[in-house]
C-alpha positions in Angstrom: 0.0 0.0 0.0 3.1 2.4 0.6 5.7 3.2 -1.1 7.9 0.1 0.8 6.1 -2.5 -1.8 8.4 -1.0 -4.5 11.6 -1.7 -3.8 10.7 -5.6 -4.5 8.5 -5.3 -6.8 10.3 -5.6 -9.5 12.0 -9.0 -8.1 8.9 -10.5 -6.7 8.2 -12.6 -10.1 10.9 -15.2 -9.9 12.8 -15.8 -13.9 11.2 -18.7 -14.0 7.6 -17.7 -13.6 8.8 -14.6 -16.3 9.5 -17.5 -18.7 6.2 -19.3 -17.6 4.2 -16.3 -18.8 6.4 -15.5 -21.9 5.5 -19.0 -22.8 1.5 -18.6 -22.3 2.2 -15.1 -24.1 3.1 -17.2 -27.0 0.1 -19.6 -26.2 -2.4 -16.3 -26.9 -0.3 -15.1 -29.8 -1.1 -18.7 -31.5 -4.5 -18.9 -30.3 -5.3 -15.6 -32.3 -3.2 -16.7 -34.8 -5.4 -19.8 -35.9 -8.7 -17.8 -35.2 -8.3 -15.1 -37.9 -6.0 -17.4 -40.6 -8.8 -17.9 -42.6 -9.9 -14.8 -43.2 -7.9 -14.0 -45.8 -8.3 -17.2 -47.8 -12.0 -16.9 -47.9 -11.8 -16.4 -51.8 -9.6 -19.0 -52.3 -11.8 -21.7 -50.3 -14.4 -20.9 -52.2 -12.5 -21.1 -55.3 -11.2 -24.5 -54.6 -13.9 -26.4 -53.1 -16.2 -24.5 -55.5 -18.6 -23.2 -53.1 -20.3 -20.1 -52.6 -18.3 -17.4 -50.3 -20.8 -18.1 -47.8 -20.3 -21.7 -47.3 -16.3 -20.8 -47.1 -17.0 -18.8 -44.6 -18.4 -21.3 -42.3 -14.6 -22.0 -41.4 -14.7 -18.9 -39.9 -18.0 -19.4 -38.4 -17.9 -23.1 -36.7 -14.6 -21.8 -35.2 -16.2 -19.1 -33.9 -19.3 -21.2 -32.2 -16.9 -24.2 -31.1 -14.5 -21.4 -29.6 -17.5 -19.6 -27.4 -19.4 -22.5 -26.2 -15.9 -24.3 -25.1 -15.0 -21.2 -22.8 -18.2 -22.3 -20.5 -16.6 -25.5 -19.4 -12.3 -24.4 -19.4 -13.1 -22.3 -16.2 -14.2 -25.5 -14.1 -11.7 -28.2 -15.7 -8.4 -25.5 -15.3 -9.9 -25.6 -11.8 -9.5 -29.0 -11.3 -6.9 -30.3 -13.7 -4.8 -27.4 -13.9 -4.7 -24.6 -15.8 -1.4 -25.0 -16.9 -1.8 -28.4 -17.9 -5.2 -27.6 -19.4 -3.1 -25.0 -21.7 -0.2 -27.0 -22.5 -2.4 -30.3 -23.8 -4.6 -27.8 -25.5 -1.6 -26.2 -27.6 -0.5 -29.5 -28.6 -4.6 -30.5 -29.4 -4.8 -27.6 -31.8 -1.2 -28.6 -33.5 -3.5 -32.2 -34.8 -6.5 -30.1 -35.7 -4.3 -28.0 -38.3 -2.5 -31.2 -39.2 -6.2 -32.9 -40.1 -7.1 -29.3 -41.9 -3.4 -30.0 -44.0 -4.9 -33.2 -45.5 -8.2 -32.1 -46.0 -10.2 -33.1 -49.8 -13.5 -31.2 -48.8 -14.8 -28.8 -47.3 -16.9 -30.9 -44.7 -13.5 -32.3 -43.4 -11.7 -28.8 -43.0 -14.9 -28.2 -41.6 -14.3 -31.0 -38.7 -10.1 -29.7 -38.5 -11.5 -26.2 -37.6 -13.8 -27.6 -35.2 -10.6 -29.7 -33.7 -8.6 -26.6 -33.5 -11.6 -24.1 -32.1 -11.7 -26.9 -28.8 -7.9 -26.4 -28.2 -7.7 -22.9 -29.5 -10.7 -21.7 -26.7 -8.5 -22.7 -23.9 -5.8 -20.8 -24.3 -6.4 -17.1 -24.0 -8.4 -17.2 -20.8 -6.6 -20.1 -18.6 -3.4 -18.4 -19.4 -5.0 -15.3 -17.9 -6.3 -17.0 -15.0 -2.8 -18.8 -14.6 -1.1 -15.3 -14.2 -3.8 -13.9 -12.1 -3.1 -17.1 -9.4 0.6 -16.2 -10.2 1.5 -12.7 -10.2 1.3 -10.0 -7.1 -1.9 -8.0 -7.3 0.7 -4.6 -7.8 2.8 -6.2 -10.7 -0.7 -8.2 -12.2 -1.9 -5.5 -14.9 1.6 -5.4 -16.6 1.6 -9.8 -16.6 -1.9 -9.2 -18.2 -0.6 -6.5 -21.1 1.9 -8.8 -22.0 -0.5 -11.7 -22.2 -3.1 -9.6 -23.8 0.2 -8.2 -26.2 0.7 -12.1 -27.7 -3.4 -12.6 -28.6 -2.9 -8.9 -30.1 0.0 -9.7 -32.1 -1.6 -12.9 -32.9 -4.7 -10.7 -34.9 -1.5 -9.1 -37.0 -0.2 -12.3 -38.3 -2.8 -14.6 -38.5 -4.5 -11.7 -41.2 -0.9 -11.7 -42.9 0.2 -14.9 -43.0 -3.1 -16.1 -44.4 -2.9 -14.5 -47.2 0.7 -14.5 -47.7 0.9 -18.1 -47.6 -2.3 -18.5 -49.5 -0.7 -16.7 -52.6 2.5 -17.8 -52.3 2.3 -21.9 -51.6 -1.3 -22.7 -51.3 -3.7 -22.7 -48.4 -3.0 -25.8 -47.2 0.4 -24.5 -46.3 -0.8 -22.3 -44.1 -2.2 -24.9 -41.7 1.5 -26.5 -42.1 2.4 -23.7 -40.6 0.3 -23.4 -37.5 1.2 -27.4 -36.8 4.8 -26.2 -36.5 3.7 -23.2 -34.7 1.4 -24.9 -32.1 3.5 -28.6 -31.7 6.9 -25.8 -30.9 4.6 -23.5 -28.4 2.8 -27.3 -27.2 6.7 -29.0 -26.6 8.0 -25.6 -24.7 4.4 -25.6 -22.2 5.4 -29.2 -22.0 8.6 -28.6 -20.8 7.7 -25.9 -18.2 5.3 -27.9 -16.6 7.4 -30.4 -16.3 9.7 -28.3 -14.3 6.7 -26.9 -12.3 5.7 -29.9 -11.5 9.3 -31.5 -10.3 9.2 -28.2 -7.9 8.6 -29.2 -4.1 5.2 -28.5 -3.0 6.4 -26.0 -0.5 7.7 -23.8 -3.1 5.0 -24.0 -5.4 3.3 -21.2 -6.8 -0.1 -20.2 -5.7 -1.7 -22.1 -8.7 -0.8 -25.7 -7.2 -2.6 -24.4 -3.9 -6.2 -26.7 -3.2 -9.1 -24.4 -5.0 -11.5 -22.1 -2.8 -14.6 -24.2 -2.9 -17.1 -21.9 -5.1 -20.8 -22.1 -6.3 -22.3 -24.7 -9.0 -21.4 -22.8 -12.4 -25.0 -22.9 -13.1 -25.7 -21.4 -10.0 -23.1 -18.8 -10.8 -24.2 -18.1 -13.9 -28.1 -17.5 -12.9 -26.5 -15.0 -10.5 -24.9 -13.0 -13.3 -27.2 -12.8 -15.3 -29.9 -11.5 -12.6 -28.4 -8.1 -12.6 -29.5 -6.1 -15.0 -26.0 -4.8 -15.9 -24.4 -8.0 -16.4 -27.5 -8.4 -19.3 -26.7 -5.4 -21.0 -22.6 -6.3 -20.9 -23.4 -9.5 -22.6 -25.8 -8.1 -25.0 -23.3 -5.7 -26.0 -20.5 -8.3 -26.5 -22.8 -10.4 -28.6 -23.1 -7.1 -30.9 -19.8 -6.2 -30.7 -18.7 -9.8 -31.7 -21.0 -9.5 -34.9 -20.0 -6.2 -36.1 -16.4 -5.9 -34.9 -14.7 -9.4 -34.7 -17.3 -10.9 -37.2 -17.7 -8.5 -40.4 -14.0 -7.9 -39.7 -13.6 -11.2 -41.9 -15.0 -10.1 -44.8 -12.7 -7.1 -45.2 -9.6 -9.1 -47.0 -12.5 -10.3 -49.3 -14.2 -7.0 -50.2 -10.6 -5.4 -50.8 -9.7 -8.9 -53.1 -12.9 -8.5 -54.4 -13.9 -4.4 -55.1 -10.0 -3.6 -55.3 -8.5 -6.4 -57.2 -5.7 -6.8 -54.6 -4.3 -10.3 -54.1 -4.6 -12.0 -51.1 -1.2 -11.3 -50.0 -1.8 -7.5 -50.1 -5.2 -7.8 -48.8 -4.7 -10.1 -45.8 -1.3 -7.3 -45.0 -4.1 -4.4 -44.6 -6.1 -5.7 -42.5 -3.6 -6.9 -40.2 -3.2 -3.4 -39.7 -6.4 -4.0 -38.1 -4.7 -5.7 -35.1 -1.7 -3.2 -35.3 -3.7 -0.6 -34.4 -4.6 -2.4 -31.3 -1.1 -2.4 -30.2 -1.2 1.4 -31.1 -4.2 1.8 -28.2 -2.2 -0.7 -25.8 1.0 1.4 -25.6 -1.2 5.2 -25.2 -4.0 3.6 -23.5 -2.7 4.4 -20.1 -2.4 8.4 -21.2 -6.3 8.2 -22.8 -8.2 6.4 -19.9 -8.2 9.2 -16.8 -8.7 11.9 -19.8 -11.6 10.5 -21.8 -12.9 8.3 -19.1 -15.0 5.0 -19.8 -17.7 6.8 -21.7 -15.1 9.0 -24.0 -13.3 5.7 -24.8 -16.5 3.7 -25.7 -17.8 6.7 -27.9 -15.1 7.5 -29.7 -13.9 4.3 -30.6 -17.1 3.3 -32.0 -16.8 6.3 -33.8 -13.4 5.6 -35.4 -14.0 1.8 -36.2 -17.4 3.6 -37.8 -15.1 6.1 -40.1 -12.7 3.1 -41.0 -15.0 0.7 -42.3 -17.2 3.5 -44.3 -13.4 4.6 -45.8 -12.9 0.7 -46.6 -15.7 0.1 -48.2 -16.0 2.9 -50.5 -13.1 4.4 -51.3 -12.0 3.3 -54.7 -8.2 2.8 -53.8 -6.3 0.6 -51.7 -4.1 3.8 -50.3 -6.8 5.2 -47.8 -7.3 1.4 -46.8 -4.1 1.1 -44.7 -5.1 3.9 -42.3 -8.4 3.0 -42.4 -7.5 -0.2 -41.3 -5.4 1.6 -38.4 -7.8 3.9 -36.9 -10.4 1.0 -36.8 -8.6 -1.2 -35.2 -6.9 1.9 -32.4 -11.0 2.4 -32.0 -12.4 -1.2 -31.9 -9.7 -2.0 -29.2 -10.6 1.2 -27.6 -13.5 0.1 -27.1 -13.3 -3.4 -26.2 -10.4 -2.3 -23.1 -14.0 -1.0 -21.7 -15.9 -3.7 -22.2 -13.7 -6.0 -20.5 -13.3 -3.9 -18.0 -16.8 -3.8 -17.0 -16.6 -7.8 -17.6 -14.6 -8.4 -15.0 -16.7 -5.9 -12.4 -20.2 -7.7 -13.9 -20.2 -10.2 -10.9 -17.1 -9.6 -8.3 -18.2 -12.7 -6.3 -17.9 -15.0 -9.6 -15.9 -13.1 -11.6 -13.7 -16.5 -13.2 -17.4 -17.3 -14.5 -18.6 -14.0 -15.9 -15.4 -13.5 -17.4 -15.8 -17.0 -19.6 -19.6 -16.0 -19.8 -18.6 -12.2 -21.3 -15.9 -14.8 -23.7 -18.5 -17.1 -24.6 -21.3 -14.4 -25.7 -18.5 -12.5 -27.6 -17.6 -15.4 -29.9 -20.8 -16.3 -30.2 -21.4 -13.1 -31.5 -18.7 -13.7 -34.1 -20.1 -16.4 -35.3 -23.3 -15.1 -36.2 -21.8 -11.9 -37.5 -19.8 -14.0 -40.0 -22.6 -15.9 -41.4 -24.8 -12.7 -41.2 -22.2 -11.0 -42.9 -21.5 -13.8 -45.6 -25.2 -14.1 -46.5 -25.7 -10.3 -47.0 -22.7 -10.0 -49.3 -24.8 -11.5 -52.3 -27.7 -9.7 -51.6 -26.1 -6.2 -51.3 -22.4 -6.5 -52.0 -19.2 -6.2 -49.4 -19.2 -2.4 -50.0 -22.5 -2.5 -48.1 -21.4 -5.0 -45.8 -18.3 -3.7 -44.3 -20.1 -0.2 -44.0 -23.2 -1.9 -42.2 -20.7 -3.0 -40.0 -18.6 0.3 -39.0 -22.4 1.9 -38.7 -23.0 -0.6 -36.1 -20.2 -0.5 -34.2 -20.2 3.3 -34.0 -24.1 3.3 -32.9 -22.8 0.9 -30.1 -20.4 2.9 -28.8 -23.0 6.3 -28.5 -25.8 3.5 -26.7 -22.9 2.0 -24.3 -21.5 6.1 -23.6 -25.5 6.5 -22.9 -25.6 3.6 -20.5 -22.4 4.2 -18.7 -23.4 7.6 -17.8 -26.9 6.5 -17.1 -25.1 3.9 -14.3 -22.8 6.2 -13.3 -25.3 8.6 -12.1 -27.5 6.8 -10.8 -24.7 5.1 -8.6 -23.6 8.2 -7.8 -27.2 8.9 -6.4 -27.7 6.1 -4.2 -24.3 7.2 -2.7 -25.5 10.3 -1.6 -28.2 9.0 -0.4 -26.9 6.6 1.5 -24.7 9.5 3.0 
């Protein structure tokens, strides 16, 4: 509490526990990674397997659903098996989905890879979170977190670029060669470390191998979360912001394939500008949060990812696309740093549960924007589509500014008149 905590804090994470969360930063970054591979390749899916582009997308899509629904049961089992171990089996689970995808001859079967991969890939972001949050001192935990949350980030960057890249250069399938390298290397280094953990005497253990505080039924939990009428409009909004933000987001290497005539490569390299401009908001964050406050962030980043996606979609050169890209993804990540901050104050007394529920309803929300998004293209074109999106995004953020003043005052209220 005084200024005697910092002369150790920056020795109270052992080197080993430093290399423990380096590792699960990697875990994140490859997570991401094979979430947003496919976006890119969209065309080219549809191309090869001759389908339509919204039938492609459904590699996007059944990720998506598999990824949401899985994060309602990782909370208990990292509880009880470990969320280490959960993480480092889970890596090494999503290096044989990619194999499977590799060897795939239809689209049913890369179907069942992506499927594979979703039920490994789903573990990874939030155990490694909870795994640091057991870990870390409460004074050193938000920078663990950033660097975490820096890997899945990252992961946004290359999985747009490398799907492309790799799609135009060797062929699709070579991008799923890739991620089994990626995941079976990131899988063999967890492997190790929990080894290691595991070979270190119980007494010197860190807080993670401790017996878990006995907690509610999850369903139990979950009823309570969802009783407050806050939580309910937290999880409403992440199913929107899924759809229009994280969903529609994989039909912009398409539209600028499609409207531009840019090759994958090129296409798949602009939108991962998407994700870089989420590392822009993660290094000035700190400097915009006490001046714009939660409301300022939440309206104004809806507003930018709104302004992006409407220069995307209808400006007839690919120039104005790479700062378009930019500010979208500065805004969209603006935004979301809000929402999952309110996540995480939705239900303090379960908040491992309404975390993983706030997970679950924002994938989900993927998902259907995706197939939303796929089916509209052939009725009114990507132009439309990516714009629809922005539009939706930006209405969010003025409706969530609305609502957080709303609770603000009126908690502000009851304070005074409790006083």
């Amino acid at each position: 509490m005084t200024s005697a905590t910092a002369p150790g804090a920056t020795h109270s994470i052992s080197p080993a526990t430093r290399r423990s969360i380096l590792l699960l930063s990697c875990a994140t970054f490859s997570s991401m990674v094979a979430q947003r591979i496919c976006d890119a390749m969209l065309p080219e899916l549809s191309r090869v397997f001759a389908v339509s582009l919204a039938q492609a997308a459904q590699v996007v899509s059944v990720f998506a659903v598999t990824y949401g629904v899985s994060q309602l049961f990782y909370g208990p089992l990292g509880d009880r098996l470990g969320k280490f171990r959960i993480v480092t089996f889970a890596a090494l689970g999503c290096s044989v989905g990619s194999a499977v995808a590799v060897f795939a001859t239809s689209l049913d079967v890369l179907l069942l890879a992506r499927i594979m991969m979703a039920l490994g890939a789903a573990a990874l972001i939030p155990l490694a979170m909870a795994w640091v949050g057991d870990a870390v001192p409460p004074h050193e935990l938000q920078e663990m977190l950033t660097r975490t949350g820096l890997g899945s980030t990252l992961g946004i960057v290359c999985g747009q670029l490398l799907g492309g890249l790799l799609t135009d250069a060797l062929g699709w399938r070579w991008a799923f060669a890739f991620l089994v390298l990626l995941f079976g290397a990131v899988g063999s280094l967890l492997l190790g470390d929990l080894r290691r953990q595991q070979a270190v005497p119980k007494a010197e253990a860190a807080p993670t191998d401790q017996a878990p505080v006995p907690r509610p039924h999850f369903v139990k939990q979950a009823l309570l979360i969802i009783s407050h009428p806050w939580s309910r409009t937290i999880l409403l909004l992440a199913v929107i912001e899924g759809a229009v933000g994280f969903g529609v987001l994989a039909m912009w290497a398409s539209h600028l394939h499609h409207a531009l005539g840019l090759s994958l490569s090129v296409s798949g390299a602009i939108v991962a500008l998407f994700g870089l401009g989420g590392v822009g908001y993660m290094i000035v964050g700190r400097a915009l949060i006490p001046r714009l406050g939660q409301h300022g962030l939440v309206l104004l980043g809806g507003s930018l990812v709104g302004i992006g996606a409407l220069a995307l979609a209808y400006i007839p050169h690919w120039g104005p696309a790479i700062p378009a890209s930019l500010i979208a993804g500065f805004g969209f990540f603006m935004f979301h740093n809000v929402m999952q901050a309110n996540a995480t104050q939705m239900a303090p007394e379960a908040r491992g549960t309404a975390v993983s529920m706030f997970a679950s309803f924002l994938f989900l929300g993927q998902s259907i924007g995706v197939v939303l998004a796929a089916a509209l293209i052939d009725r009114i074109g990507t132009h439309a589509v990516v714009a629809l999106g922005g539009g939706v995004m930006a209405a969010e953020g003025v409706y969530f500014a609305w609502a957080l003043r709303r609770r603000s005052a009126a908690l502000f209220a009851g304070q005074r008149g409790m006083a």
